[in-house]
Phi, psi and omega in degrees: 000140183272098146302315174220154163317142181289129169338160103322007163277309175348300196310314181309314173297324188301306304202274164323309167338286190278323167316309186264046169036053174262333187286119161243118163269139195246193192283310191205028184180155182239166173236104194254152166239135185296149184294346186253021172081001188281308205239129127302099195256151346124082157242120166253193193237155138157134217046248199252354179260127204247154181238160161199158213223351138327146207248011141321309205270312195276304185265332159292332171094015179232136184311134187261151175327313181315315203274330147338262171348302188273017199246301205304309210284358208221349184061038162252331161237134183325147189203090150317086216285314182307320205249007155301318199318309193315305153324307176348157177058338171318149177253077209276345201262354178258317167288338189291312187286316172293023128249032154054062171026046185253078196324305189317000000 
């Protein structure tokens, strides 16, 4: 269960995701890659209930970018291809760590 809303960064991260074509959607579940290829993460589905296996969505208690992603891409949540585009290539797991996972 989602306690709290997710950084508004998130997106940015969601964002990288479907540019650099890491999100595969599946029948009833997707396979996301962390932007530097490292980590797969896991969101499954069904009807309106999402699971993710992230370490946002499993220990903060707020939906993590995989499952962003997989929100945006199904049109349940907005999604902007031109300004996704803008994102393409980032390296999300080398700035949270340098800057001590401090989104703003």
């Amino acid at each position: 269960m989602m306690k709290k809303f997710p950084p508004i960064e998130k997106i940015l991260e969601a964002y990288t995701a479907i540019a650099d074509g890491h999100v595969k959607l599946e029948n009833d579940q997707a396979l996301i890659t962390s932007s530097n290829e490292a980590k797969t993460y896991t969101v499954t589905f069904h009807d309106n209930t999402y699971t993710s296996n992230d370490n946002a969505s499993y220990w903060q208690g707020y939906l993590g970018y995989p499952g962003i992603a997989v929100l945006m891409l199904q049109g349940k949540l907005p999604y902007n291809k031109e300004l996704a585009q803008q994102f393409a290539g980032v390296d999300w797991n080398k700035i949270n760590q340098e800057y001590k996972r401090n989104y703003a």
